[in-house]
N, C-alpha and C positions, 0 to 999 in steps of 0.2 A: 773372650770378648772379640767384637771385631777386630779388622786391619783401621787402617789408619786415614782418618775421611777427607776426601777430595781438597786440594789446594781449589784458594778462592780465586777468581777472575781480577781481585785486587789486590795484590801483595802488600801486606805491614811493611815496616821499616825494616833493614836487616837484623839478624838478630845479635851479629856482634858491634852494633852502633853503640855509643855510650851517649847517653840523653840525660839531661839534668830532671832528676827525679820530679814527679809532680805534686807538687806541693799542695795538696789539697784535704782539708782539714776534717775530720773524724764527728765534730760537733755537728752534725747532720741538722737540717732544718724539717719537719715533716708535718704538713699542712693538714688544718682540722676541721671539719668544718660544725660551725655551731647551729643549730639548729634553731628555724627562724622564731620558734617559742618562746626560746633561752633557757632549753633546756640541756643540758649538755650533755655530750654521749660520754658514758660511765667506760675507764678504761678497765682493761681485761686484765686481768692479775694471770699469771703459772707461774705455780712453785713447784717447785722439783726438787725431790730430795736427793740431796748427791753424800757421798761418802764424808768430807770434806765441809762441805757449805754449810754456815749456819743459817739460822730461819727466819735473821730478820735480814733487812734489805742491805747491801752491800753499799761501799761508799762510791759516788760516782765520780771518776777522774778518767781522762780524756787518754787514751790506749796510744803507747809510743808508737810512731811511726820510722818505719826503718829505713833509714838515707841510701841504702843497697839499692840495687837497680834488681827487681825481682824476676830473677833467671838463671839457669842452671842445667845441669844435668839429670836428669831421673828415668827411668827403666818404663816402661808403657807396655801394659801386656796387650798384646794383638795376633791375628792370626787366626788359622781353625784349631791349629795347635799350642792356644794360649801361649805363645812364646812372648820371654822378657825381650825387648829390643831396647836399647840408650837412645836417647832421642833429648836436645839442646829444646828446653820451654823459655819462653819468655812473654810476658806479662804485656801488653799492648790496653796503654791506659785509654785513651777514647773510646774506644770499641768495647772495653771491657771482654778481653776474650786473651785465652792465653793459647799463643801458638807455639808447634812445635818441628824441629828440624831435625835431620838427621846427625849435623855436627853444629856446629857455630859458625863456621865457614860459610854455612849455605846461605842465600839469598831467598829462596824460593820454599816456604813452609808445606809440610807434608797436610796440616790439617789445622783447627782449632778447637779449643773448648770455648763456646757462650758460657759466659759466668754470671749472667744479668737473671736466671733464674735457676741458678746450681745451685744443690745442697753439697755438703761437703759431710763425710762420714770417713771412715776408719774400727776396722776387727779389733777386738784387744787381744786375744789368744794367736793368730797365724803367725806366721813371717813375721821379721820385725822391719819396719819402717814402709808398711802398704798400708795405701789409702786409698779414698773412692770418691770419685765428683761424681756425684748424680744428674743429670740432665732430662729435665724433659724426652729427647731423640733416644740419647743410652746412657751407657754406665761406664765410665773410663775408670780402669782400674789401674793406676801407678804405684811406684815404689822408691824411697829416697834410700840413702847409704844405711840411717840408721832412725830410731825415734826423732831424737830430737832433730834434724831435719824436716822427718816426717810433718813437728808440729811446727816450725817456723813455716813453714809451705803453705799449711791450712789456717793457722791463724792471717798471716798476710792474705791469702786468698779471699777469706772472711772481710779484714779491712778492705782489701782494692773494690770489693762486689759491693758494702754499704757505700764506699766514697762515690762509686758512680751512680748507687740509688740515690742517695742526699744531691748530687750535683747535677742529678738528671733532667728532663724537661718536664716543669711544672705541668697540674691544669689550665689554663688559660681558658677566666671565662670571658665573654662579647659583654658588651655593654646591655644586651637586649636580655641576659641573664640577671642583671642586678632589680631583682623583682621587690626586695624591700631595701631596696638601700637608701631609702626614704627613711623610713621611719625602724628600718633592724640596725642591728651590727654586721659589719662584711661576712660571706659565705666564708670565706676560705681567709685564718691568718696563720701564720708561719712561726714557730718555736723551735728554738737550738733547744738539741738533747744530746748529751754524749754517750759511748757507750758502757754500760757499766762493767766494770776489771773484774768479771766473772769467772778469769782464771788470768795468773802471770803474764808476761811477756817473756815470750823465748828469744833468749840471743838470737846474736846470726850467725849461723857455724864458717866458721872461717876455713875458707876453700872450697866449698860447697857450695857458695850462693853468688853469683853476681857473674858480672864479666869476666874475671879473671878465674871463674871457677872450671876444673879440668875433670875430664870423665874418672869416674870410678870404676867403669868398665871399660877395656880396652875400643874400640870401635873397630868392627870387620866387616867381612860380607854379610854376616848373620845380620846383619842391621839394618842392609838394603831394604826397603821399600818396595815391595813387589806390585803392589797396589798401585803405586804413582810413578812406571819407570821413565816417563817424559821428564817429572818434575828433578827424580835422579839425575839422568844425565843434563838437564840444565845446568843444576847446583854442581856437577862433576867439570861440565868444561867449562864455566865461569872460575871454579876451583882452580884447575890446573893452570889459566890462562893468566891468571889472579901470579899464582904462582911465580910463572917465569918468566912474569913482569918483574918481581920483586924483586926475582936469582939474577935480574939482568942488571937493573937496578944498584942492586947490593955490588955489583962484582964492577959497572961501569963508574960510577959517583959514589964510592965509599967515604968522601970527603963533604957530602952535601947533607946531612942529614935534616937539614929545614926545611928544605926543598919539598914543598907540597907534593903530596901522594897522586892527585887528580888531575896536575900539570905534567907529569913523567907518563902517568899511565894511556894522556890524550895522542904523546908522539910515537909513538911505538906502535898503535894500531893504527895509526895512519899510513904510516911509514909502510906496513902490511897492505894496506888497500893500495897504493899508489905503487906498489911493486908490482902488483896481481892484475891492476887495472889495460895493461897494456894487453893480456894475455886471455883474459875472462870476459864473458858479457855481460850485458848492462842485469841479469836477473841475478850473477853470480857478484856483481860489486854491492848490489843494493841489499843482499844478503852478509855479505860483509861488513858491510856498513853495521848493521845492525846487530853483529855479533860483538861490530866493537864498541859499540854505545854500553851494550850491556857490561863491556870489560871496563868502559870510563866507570859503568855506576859500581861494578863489583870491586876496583880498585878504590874509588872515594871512599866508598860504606867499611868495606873490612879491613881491621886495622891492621895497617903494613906492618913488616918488620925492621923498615927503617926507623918507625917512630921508636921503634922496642932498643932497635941500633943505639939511636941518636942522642939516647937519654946518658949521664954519666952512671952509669954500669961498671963491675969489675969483669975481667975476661971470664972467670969462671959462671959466671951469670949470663954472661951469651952465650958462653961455651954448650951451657944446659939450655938455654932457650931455642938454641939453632941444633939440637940433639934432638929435642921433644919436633921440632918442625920438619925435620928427617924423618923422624918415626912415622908422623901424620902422612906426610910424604908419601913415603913406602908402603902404606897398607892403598891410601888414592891408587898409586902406581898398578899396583896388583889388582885393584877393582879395577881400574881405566884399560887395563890388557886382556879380560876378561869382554867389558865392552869392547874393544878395538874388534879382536875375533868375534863378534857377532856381526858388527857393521862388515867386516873382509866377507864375511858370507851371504851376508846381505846385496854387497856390492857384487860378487863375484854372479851372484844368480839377476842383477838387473843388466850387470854387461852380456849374459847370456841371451838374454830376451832382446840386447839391444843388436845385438847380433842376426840374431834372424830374423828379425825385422827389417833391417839395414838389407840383408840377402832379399828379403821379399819385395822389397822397394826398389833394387836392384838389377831385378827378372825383368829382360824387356817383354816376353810376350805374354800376353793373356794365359793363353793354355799353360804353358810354366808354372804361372803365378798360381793358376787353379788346382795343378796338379801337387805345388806345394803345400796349401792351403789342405786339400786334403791330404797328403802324408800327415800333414800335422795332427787332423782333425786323427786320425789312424792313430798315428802314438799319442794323443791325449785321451780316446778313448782304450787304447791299451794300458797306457798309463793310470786312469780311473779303475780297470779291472783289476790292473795290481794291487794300487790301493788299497780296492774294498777286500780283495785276499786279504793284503795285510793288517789291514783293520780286522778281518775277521779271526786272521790269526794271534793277531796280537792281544783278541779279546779271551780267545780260549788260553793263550799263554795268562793271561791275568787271573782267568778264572783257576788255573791250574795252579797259576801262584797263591791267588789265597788261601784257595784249598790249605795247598802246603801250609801256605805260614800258617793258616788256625790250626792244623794238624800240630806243626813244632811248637806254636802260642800253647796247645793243650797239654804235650810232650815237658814244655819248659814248669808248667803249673804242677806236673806230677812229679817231674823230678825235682823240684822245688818243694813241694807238701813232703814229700819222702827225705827230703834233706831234713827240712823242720822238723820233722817226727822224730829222726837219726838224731840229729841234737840235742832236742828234749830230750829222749831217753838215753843221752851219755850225761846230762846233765845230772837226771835223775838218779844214772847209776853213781856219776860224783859225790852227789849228794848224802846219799844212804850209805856209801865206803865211808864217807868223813863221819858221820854219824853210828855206823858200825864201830871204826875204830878209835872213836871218841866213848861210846857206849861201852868199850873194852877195856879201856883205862881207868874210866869214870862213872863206872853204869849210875849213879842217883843224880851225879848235881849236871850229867851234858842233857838230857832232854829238856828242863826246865832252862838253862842257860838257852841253848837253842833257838826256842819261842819266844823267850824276852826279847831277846836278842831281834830274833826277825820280826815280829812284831813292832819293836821300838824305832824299827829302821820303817817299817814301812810307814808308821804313822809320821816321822820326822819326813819321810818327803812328802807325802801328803800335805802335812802342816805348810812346806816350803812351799808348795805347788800351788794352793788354796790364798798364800802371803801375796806369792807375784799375782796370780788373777785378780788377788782386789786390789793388789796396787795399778794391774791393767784399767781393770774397772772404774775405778776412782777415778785415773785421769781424761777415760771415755768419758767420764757422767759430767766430769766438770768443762769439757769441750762439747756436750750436748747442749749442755744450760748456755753455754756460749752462740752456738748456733739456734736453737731454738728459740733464746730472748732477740737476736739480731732478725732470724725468721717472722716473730711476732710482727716486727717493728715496721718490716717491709711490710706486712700484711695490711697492718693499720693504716698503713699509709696509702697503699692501693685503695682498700676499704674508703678511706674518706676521698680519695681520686675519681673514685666509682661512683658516689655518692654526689659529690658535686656534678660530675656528668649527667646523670641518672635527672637531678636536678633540674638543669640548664634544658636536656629532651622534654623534660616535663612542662617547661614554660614556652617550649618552641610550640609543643603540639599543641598547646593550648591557645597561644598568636595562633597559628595555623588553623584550628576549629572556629576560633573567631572571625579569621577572614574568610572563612569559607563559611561563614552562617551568613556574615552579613554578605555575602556573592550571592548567596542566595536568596535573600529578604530583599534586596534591590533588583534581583529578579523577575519575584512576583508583582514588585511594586509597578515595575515595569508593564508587567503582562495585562491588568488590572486599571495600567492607565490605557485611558481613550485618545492620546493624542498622537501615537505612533502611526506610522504608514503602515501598508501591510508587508512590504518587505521587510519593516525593523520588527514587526510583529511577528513574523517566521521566524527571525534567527531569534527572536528570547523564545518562543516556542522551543527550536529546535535544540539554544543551552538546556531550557528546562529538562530535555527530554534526556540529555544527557549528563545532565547532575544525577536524575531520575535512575536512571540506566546502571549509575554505577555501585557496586555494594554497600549498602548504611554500617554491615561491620565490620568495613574497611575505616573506619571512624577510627579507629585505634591501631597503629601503624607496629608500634613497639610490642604491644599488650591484647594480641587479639582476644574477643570477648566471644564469650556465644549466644545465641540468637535469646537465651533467659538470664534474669539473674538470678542470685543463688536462694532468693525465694519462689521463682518459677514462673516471673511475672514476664511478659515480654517486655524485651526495652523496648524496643520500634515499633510502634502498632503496625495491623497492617490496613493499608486504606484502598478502598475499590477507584476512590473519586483523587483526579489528578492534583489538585488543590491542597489536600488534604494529604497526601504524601509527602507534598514540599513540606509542608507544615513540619511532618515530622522527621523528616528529612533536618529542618532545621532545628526541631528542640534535640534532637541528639547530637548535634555539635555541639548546641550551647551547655548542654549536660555533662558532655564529655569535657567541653573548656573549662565550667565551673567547678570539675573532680579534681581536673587536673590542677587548678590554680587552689585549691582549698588541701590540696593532700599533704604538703609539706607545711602551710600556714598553721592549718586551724585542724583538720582531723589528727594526724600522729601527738600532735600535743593533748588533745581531748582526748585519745585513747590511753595516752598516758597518765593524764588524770583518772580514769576508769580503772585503770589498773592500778594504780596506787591508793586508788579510795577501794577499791576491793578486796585486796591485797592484805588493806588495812583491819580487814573484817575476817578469818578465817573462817569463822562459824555460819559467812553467809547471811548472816541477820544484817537488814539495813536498818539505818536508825533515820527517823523524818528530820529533818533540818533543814535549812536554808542552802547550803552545798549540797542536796540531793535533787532540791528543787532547780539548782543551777545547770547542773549538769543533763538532768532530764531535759532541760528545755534545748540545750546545744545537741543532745540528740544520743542515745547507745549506739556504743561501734556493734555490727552485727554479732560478735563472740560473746558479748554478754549481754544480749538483747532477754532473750529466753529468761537468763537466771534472774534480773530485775521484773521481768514484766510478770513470773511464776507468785517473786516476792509479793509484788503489789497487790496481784489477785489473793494469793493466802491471806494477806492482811483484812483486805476489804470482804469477805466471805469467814473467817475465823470463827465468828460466834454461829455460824448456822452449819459449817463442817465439823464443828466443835459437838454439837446435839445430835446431828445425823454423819457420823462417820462413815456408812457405809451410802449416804444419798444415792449417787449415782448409779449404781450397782441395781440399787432393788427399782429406780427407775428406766434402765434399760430393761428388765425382765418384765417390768410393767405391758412396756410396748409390747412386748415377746407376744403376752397373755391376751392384751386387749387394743384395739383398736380405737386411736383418737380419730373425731372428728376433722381434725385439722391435716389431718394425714397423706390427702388427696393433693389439697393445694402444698405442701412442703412438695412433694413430688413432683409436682411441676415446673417450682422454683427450683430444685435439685440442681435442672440444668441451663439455667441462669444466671447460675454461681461465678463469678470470677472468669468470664469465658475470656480471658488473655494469658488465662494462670493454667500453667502444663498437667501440673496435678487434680486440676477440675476439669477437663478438658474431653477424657474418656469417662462413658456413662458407667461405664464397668470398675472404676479405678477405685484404691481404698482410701481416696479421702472424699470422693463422694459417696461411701458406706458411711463410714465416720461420722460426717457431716450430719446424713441422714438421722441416726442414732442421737447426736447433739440437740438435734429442733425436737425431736421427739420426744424426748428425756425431757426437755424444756417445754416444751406444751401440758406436761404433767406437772411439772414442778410448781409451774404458774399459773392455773386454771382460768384465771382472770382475762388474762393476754390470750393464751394461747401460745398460735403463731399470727404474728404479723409481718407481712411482707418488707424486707431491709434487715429482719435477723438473721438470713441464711448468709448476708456479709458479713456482718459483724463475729459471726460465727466462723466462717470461712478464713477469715484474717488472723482470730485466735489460734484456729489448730494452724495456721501455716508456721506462726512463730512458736508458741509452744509445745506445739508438735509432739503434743499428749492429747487424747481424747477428753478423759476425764478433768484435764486441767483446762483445754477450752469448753468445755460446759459450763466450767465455774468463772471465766472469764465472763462469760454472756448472760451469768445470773448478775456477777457485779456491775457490769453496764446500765443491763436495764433494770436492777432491784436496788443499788444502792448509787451507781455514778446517777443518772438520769433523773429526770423529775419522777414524779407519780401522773399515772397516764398517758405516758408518753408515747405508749405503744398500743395502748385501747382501741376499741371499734372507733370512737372519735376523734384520736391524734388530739385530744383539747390539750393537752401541755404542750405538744408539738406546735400547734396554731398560736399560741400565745408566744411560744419565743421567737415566731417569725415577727409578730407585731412589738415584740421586745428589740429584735434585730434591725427593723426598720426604726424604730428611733435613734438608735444608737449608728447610724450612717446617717442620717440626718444631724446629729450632732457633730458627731467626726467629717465627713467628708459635705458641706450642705450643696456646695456645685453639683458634685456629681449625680444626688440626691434632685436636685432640681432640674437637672437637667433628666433623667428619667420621666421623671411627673408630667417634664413636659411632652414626651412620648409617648403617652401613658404606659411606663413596663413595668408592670407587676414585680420586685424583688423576690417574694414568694415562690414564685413560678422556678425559679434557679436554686436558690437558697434552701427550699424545703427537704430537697432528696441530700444536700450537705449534711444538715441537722440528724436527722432522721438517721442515716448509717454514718454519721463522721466522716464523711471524705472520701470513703472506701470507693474505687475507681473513677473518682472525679482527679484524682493530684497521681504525678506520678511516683511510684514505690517509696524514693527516700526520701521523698517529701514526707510521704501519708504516712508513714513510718515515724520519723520523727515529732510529727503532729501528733500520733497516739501514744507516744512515750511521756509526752505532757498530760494527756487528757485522762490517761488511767491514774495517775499521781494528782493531779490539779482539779477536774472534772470536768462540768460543759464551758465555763469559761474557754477555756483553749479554744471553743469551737468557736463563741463569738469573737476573740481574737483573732483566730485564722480566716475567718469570715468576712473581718472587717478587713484584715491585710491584703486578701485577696484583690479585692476591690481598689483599695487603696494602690495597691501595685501597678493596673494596668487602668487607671481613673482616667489619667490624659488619652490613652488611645481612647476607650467610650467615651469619652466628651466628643473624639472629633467626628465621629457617628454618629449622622443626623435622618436616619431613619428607623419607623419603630421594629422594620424586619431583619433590619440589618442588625440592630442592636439586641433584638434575641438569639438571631444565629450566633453574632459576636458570644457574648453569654455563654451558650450551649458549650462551646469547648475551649472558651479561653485560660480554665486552670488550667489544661493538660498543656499549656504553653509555659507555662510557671518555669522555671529552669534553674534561675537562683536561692536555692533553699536557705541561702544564709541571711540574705537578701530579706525574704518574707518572715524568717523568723525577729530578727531585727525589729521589721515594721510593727511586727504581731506584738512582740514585747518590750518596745518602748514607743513606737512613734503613737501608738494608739492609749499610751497612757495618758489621764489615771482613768482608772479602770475597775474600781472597786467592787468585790462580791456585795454589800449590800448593796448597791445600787442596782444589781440587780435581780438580787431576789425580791425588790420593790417592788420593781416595775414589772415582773413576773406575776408577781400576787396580785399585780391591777389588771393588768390584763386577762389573766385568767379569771378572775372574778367578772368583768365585764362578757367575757366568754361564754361565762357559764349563764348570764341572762338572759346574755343572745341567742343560747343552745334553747333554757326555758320557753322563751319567749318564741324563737321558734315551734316547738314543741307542743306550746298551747293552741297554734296556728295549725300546725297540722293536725291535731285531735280534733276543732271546732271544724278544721275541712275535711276531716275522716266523719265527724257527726255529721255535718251537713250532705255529706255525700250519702251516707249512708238514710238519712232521712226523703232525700229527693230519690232513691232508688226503692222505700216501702213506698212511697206517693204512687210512684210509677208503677209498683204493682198493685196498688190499688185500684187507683183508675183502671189499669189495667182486667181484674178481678170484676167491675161493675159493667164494664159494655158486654162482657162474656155474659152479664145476665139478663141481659140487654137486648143481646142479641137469640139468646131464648127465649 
């Protein structure tokens, strides 16, 4: 593993401070959030089968906490040469990090471990008493004296890391987040859980753990910190200084032992500066200064040996305490002489340099100075040449050394294999002599004794070897289930942390889309009004241009989208005319705000009804009810748009795919064979198909093959019809969602041969014409203002209304509108259409009312659905504000009007035959007359 990582710029408390434990309680709080439906998220169950655990749930009681102050001694493997080094941990509750020193004496920590996202593991086969904190950064590998340390370490560790999750900083949401706190229960409430006793509690090994606990390894050089020697010699002369405060201390006031540690150790470094002050400058006092602050803070922090003094103690109990502080003593000593001779060398080579400096500064003349200057330059580059000799030499001395040692490395491998071999076969000759001279005594019952014998022996250690591994195992698995239920817990907890953020982003960007539609809508309003000057008229122009300017699928800040959605449709039209950009400039804010604000309300709970009524069905079969009808009208999430709308169509088509199972098939080979008259004109419609939609887009592409093959197959099927122009949509919409050929052919037979009237699609649209004049009564009842106020324009509703009817909606609404409207109308029929028709209207009634011309009020018209934005909104209107609404009423008024249709069609007709005879009469006249001057004129 690595060395040991960077001290931080903020140092913890010391580590031999005694702090009154912090008392902070195991019952964790961990916040849930309900879901604004009231549905509530289903918790996660893991069961793990361990050696040990039985299989129903365990009793939960609150896991003792250990009044010890968590710190100690333990072994840290570091280095390139995996070395063990003793290193003083201790546990730092705010930060949740455990740091580590080289003794307990030290002030200044070598590194830490983050515990806020460690896993905690352990081998059960190696060593005994190593363990591992996994960290995001690396992998610190430790080691205690024995097991049971091992697991006092990792279970504590376990509790410190949940105590700081449970008492960590909440979500905190704004006010401007409580989006139903009207009429929901709160996003986020808080429930105590404790942890469940998924294995024992481990003592505390006494002498091992805490402040008073003393190395199990000696402390030496081997222990040094090569990584951090700053932070060494910090800890070393705070050490020593620490020190012969104490010896001074101890040997001047042996009779004071109350006498505060921080009041003795303040006069002594003083006493030091103000001796020095007379003789040093102001950079060597202010340095002083500050070496003695550090001795005030190393004297408060580490605990004296006066206090150890002061206490009533027997002499043999000091005797050993001031023994063990001699030892510690003497090994410091020995490192502190080791440092001394570096700094003498160090110092010895900065007097050298201050030296011929001093001589250079010296030199009164120029030429002198220059001619020193270069002697120097001369032996620094002589100096540099030796150098690189000796670099060079030293490289081939290296390379000659390893030579060597691989040589002896290979030398020691062989006489090592030849030793092993030597041994084996004296073992072997051992072996066979005992057996020889066993065979000579005994020849029948020693080979059979033998084999029992050695056989019996090997399986008994076996058996023993196989015992401790499950007993290793056993107490891995039940310190997994420990770690891994406590991993959940945090997990969950983040999970609904995320969730309510995820949230609160969701409701900001959707404020955010709303105030930037309506920036925009007061924009145009602006632009539009005549009473601006033309200076205020430029800058709304030149806002405009740069609303204009900026990317529409930058609309989605967190979720970027792309330019289709995942039926191929464009979101954002694209518009030539400025006007008409803002336009859609602004329904895709409003689209994007009413996703947003509908995605945690009303869509995750509807798709969880979908799922659950699905779910309910394995076999796929829906059954018709009153809850199918419900949920079709709130709308299919798109993952089970297909499988519903596949069902409906089999239903409504069953008895004619039932007779001709193979239809389709010998209708496609038809076209193969023979050419329909209608053939010319599909072709031309071909590419008028869905021209916003990617998949219709290239004349080459295979779903205008497809498509083609659908009207064609269908011009055969239906001789009557044919084609007429508005099928190649309603076709086009089939295969996008069904995205089967053959199952949208049968979708376009159910529209027009069993959803639809009769003639609906005929040379004279007469059931088309009659539900326009069904449709105009029925806004005359429903809305009569808006109805009159038309008439009084004279605006034809027909004119608008008829291309609705005729294809359903198909590129009048945008996608999940027209989507949702057809998941009603294949289940319900044309009703939806006079509902959607009516709600249409009904939605944007106040703006047309305040439209008092009759040109304005057809361009209005022309593309006021594709402003529609609120889908929840218009289905609402569609299915209740427009009730009642009853199917016979209007197949009444269907029958009347179509009957009256059909008179006016006669009565026409008779009109045109009696001006096809009279024309035809007044043109023999004409050649008659004609016929008589010709003989007239002979």
């Amino acid at each position: 593993m690595g060395m040991e990582n960077k001290c931080e710029s903020k140092s913890p408390l010391p580590a031999a401070v005694s702090s009154a434990p912090h008392q902070t309680g195991l019952d964790g709080e961990i916040s849930s959030v309900q879901e604004i439906s009231g549905v509530q998220p289903n918790d996660m169950d893991f069961s793990i089968e361990a050696g040990n655990v039985p299989e129903k749930r365990l009793t939960k009681k609150p896991l003792t906490i250990s009044t010890t102050k968590l710190c100690g001694y333990l072994n840290k493997q570091g280095g390139p040469l995996k070395q063990w080094k003793s290193r003083w941990f201790i546990y730092e509750e705010k930060k949740c990090q455990l740091y580590y020193y080289r003794t307990s004496q030290d002030v200044n920590p070598l590194g830490s471990i983050d515990l806020t996202s460690a896993v905690f593991s352990y081998p059960p086969e190696p060593e005994e008493g190593i363990f591992e904190i996994h960290t995001p950064e690396r992998v610190f590998v430790l080691k205690a004296l024995n097991n049971h340390t091992m697991m006092y370490w990792l279970q504590q560790l376990q509790v410190k890391r949940w105590q700081h999750s449970s008492s960590g900083v909440r979500t905190m949401l704004d006010p401007v987040t409580a989006i139903t706190e009207k009429s929901t229960q709160p996003i986020f409430h808080e429930k105590e859980e404790c942890i469940e006793d998924l294995m024992p509690t481990v003592k505390t090994p006494t002498g091992l753990v805490g402040e008073a606990a003393t190395p199990w390894q000696q402390t030496s050089l081997q222990n040094l910190s090569l990584k951090h020697p700053i932070t060494e010699l910090q800890n070393t002369v705070l050490s020593i200084c620490s020190s012969k405060s104490l010896q001074e201390r101890c040997v001047l006031q042996p009779e004071d032992p109350q006498q505060g540690v921080g009041g003795q150790s303040k006069d002594v470094p003083m006493k030091s500066v103000s001796d020095n002050s007379n003789s040093s400058q102001d950079l060597k006092a202010e340095k002083s200064t500050l070496i003695n602050q550090k001795k005030e803070k190393r004297l408060t922090l580490v605990p004296s040996l006066e206090k150890m003094l002061g206490k009533e103690c027997t002499n043999g109990e000091n005797t050993a305490r001031l023994q063990l502080e001699v030892l510690t003593l003497t090994e410091e000593l020995k490192a502190q002489k080791e440092l001394v001779m570096l700094l003498h060398k160090a110092l010895e080579a900065t007097q050298q340099e201050k030296r011929a400096c001093k001589k250079f500064l010296t030199t009164p003349l120029e030429e002198d100075r220059l001619e020193f200057v270069r002697h120097k330059e001369r032996c620094m580059a002589d100096l540099t040449m030796r150098l690189e000799a000796q670099m060079n030499k030293n490289k081939e001395l290296k390379q000659s050394l390893a030579m060597r040692d691989s040589h002896v490395v290979e030398l020691q491998e062989h006489v090592q294999l030849l030793m092993q071999k030597n041994d084996a076969k004296q073992q072997v000759i051992l072996k066979l002599s005992e057996q020889l001279s066993s065979f000579i005594a005994h020849p029948l019952n020693t080979v059979c004794d033998t084999v029992e014998a050695d056989t019996l022996r090997n399986i008994q250690e076996k058996i023993e070897h196989l015992e401790d591994c499950l007993e290793a195992y056993k107490q891995q698995n039940k310190f997994l289930n420990c770690e891994i239920h406590q991993l959940t817990k945090l997990w969950r907890k983040s999970s609904e942390e995320e969730k309510g953020l995820l949230m609160k982003c969701a409701y900001l960007e959707a404020k955010n889309c709303q105030i930037e539609s309506k920036y925009l809508v007061v924009l145009r309003q602006l632009q539009e009004s005549a009473d601006l000057d033309v200076s205020h008229q430029k800058m709304v122009k030149r806002l405009i241009d740069d609303a204009l300017e900026e990317d529409m699928k930058d609309v989605l800040k967190l979720n970027p989208i792309s330019e289709f959605d995942e039926y191929g449709f464009k979101i954002i039209p694209d518009y030539e005319v400025e006007d008409m950009k803002l336009l859609a400039k602004i329904q895709a804010l409003e689209n994007r705000s009413n996703n947003l604000r509908y995605n945690e309300m009303v869509d995750k709970p509807l798709r969880t009804r979908w799922t659950n009524y699905l779910g309910s069905r394995p076999s796929g079969e829906l059954v018709i009810s009153p809850e199918l009808k419900t949920l079709l009208r709130c709308g299919i999430p798109p993952e089970y748009r297909q499988q519903v709308w596949l069902w409906i169509v089999q239903k409504r088509t069953k008895h004619i795919r039932e007779s001709h199972p193979n239809r389709y098939q010998e209708l496609v080979k038809k076209c193969e064979m023979s050419e329909h008259p209608a053939t010319r004109q599909i072709g031309l419609d071909l590419h008028r198909t869905l021209t916003t939609n990617k998949l219709f887009s290239s004349p080459s592409s295979d779903a205008i093959q497809e498509l083609r093959r659908i009207l064609l197959a269908f011009s055969w099927q239906n001789p009557t019809i044919g084609y007429c122009q508005g099928l190649n949509r309603l076709a086009a919409l089939a295969l996008l969602i069904l995205k089967n050929e053959e199952d949208a052919f049968w979708c376009l037979v159910a529209i027009v041969e069993n959803i639809m009237p009769r003639d609906y699609y005929s040379k004279t649209l007469i059931a088309s014409q009659a539900d326009q004049r069904v449709f105009r009564d029925f806004v005359t009842e429903k809305m009569p203002r808006l109805m009159a106020h038309l008439e009084e324009h004279n605006v034809d509703l027909s004119l608008i209304s008829f291309n609705w009817f005729l294809v359903v909606f198909v590129e009048s609404l945008p996608t999940d509108i027209l989507l949702r409207v057809w998941d009603s109308f294949l289940y319900e029929g044309t009703k939806v259409i006079f509902r959607y028709a009516l709600a249409l209207f009904k939605y944007k009634e106040e703006e047309i009312l305040k439209i008092q011309e009759n040109v304005e009020i057809y361009q209005y018209l022309r593309f006021f659905t594709k402003t529609v934005s609120d889908g929840r909104k218009l289905m609402n209107i569609a299915f209740n504000d427009m009730n009642p609404f009853p199917m016979k009423l209007l197949r009444n008024r269907r029958t009347y009007h179509l009957e009256r249709l059909r008179v006016e069609l006669a009565e026409l007709e008779r009109i045109q035959e009696e001006f096809t005879r009279e024309q035809k009469e007044c043109k023999d006249k004409d050649l008659d007359n004609a016929g008589s001057e010709d003989e007239e004129d002979t």
